[in-house]
C-alpha positions, 0 to 999 in steps of 0.5 A: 448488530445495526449494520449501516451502509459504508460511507467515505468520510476523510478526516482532516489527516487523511486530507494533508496526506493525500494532498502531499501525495498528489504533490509529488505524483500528480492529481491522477495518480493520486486520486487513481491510488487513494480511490478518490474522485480527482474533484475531491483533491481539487476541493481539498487542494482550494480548501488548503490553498486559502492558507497558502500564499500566491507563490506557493500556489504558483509553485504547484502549478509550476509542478503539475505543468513540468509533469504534464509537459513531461508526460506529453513528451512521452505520449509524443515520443511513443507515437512516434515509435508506434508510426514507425514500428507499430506493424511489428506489434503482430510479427512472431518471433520478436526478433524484428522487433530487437532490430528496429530498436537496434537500428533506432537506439539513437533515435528513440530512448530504449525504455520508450522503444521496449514498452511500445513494442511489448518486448523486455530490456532483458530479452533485447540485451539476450539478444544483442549477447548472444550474436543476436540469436535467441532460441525459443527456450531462452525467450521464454525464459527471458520474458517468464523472469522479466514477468516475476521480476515486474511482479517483485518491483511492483510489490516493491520488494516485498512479495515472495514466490507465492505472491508473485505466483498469483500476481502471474496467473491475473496475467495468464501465466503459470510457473509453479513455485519452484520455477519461479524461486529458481528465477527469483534466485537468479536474478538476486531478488530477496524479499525484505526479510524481518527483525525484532521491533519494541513492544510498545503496551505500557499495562502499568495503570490503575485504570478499569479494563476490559474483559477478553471477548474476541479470545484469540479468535480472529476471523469474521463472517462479515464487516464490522463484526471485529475490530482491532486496535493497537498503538506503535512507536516509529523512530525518527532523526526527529524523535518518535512518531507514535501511530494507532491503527483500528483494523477491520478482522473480516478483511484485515483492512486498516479503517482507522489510523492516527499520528502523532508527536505524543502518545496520548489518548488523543491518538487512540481515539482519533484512530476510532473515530476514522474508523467509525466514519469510513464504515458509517458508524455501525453499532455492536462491533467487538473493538479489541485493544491491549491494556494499554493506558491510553485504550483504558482512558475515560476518553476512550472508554466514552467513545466507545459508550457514545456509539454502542461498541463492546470493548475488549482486551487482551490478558496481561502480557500475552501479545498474542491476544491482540496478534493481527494488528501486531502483525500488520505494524511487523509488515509496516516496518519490514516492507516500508521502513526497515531498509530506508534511512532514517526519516524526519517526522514529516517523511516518516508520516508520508511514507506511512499513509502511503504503505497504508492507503495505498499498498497495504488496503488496495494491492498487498496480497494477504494470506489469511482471505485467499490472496486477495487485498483487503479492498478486493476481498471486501469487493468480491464478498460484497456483490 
C-alpha cells in the first residue's frame, strides 16, 4: 500500500464551518480548536468577504472588537485581583484566600476572584456555610468534586467516571472509580444517556455490490489501512439533514464528512473526497460502507476506480458489519443533539461540524485506542 505524507487540505465546506465558528468565539479560539493557523481564516474570512457587503464587514469587526474589549476588561479586572491578593497565591491553608474574596466581593466579581487565587466557588460557599471553618477533609473533598465536576463540564456532560478518571490523572490526582461516581452522584451529574435512532441503509437496488473484506474486523495496525463510510439522517424544524462520514478505523478518526439537503451520491462521495485530501491521497485503502445506493452509485464506484481504493460492503441486513461508524452517529446524537431543541438546517450543520471538528477528533476520549482522542493517538504512535 502506497502510504503518502498526510497533508491539511480544507474543502470549501470545512471553510463556511470554520468561519461561523470564529464568527461566534473569535479568531484564536477558532483557529486554537480546529488546529489551523489564524492566517488560514484570516484568508478564508477575505476570500468570503468579497461576496459580502461593507456593512456586513463592519459588523464582524464590530464583533471582534466588543470580545477584545470584553476580554481586555477581564485581563484588567485579574491584575487587579492579582496586585492586591497575589501574595496569597503561596499561603496554606486557603482560608486567607476565602477572606480576601469575602472583604472584596464588591469590589471584584466572584468568578474573577476564585480563578486568580486557584481556589473553587464550592469550597469559598463551604466556607461561608459552615462559620467560615473548613476542615482539611472537607477541603479536600471540595476541591476533588470541583475537579470531577470541571471535568464533567468540559466534557460537556458527556464523560462518565472512567473518562473522567483519566482526564484527572493528566492533572496528578487519583480518585479511584468509586470516589469519583459517589461524587458525581452527589453533585447530580448523569452522563447523556441513549435512545434508539432510524436506521438510514436503503439496500432495495439493482446495483452492483461489493464483496465484505474488512469481515467485522475493525482494528488497524497504521493509518489508512481502513476506512469506513456511513450515511445518516438528522432532523430539523427545516426537514432532514442528511450527513456521511468517512472514518479512519486505526484511530477512530472521522477524515471525511459531508452535508446536505439531499440524499444524494453527490454526498457520499463529497465525504470520500474530504477524506482523501486531509490524508494525501494514499492508495490501496479497504473503504468499507453498507448497501446503500448511494455507495453502489457508478459515481462512487468511479471514485473509488480513480484513486485504487478496494470497495467493500457489509452483508444484507446485518448492522453490525459496518458497526464503527453506526457508533460514532449513536455518540453524535446522545452527546450533541439528544437534549437541545429542535434546530434549523443552519444550526444543526453548525453544531455538527463542532462536535466533529472540535470534541469528537481532538478532546473525546475513546475507549478502544486506550483513552486517548483521535489526534492524540495518531500523535502518540506517530514519533
Amino acid at each position: 500500500m502506497k502510504a503518502n505524507k498526510t497533508r491539511k487540505v480544507h474543502t470549501q465546506e470545512f471553510k463556511a464551518e470554520a468561519l461561523k465558528l470564529a464568527e461566534r468565539i473569535g479568531v484564536a479560539a477558532a483557529a486554537r480548536e480546529l488546529k489551523v493557523y489564524e492566517s488560514q481564516l484570516y484568508s478564508w474570512r477575505t476570500a468570503a468577504q468579497k461576496k459580502s457587503s461593507t456593512s456586513a464587514r463592519e459588523a464582524e469587526q464590530a464583533a471582534e472588537i466588543a470580545r477584545l474589549k470584553r476580554q481586555l476588561a477581564e485581563q484588567a479586572e485579574d491584575l487587579a485581583i492579582f496586585k492586591k491578593g497575589g501574595h496569597l497565591l503561596r499561603e496554606e491553608p486557603k482560608i486567607a484566600r476565602f477572606e480576601f474574596i469575602l472583604e472584596h466581593q464588591h469590589q471584584f466579581s466572584l468568578k474573577r476572584m476564585v480563578n486568580v487565587l486557584n481556589v473553587s466557588r464550592s469550597g469559598y460557599y463551604a466556607w461561608r456555610k459552615h462559620g467560615q471553618t473548613v476542615n482539611p477533609r472537607e477541603q479536600r473533598q471540595i476541591e476533588r468534586d470541583e475537579a470531577i465536576k470541571q471535568a464533567f463540564i468540559d466534557s460537556k456532560e458527556r464523560s462518565g467516571a472512567r473518562r473522567i478518571q483519566v482526564d484527572l490523572a493528566e492533572l496528578d490526582m487519583t480518585p479511584d472509580i468509586k470516589t469519583i461516581r459517589n461524587s458525581m452522584i452527589r453533585q447530580g451529574f448523569v452522563p447523556k444517556a441513549a435512545r434508539k435512532f432510524k436506521v438510514t441503509t436503503d439496500s432495495k437496488h439493482n446495483q452492483p455490490v461489493a464483496p465484505n473484506l474488512l469481515e467485522q474486523d475493525f482494528t488497524a495496525s497504521a493509518p489508512n489501512q481502513k476506512w469506513v463510510g456511513d450515511i445518516t439522517y438528522l432532523f430539523t424544524s427545516e426537514g432532514w439533514l442528511y450527513l456521511a462520514v468517512i472514518i479512519d478505523l486505526y484511530s477512530r478518526s472521522v477524515v471525511g464528512w459531508s452535508m446536505s439537503n439531499r440524499m444524494t451520491a453527490t454526498l457520499v462521495c463529497d465525504a470520500l473526497k474530504m477524506a482523501l485530501f486531509r490524508r494525501g491521497f494514499p492508495e490501496g485503502i479497504i473503504v468499507h460502507s453498507d448497501r446503500g445506493s448511494q455507495y453502489c452509485s457508478s459515481d462512487y464506484r468511479d471514485l473509488i476506480k480513480k484513486h485504487r481504493l478496494t470497495q467493500s460492503m457489509s452483508r444484507k441486513g446485518n448492522c453490525w458489519d459496518n458497526a464503527c461508524a453506526e457508533s460514532f452517529f449513536h455518540s453524535l446524537k446522545v452527546e450533541a443533539l439528544q437534549d437541545e431543541p429542535i434546530m434549523d438546517r443552519e444550526n444543526m450543520r453548525r453544531a455538527v461540524f463542532e462536535y466533529i471538528e472540535v470534541d469528537y477528533n481532538k478532546t473525546r476520549r475513546h475507549s478502544a485506542i486506550g483513552y486517548l482522542s483521535p489526534e492524540n493517538f495518531e500523535l502518540k504512535n506517530s514519533a
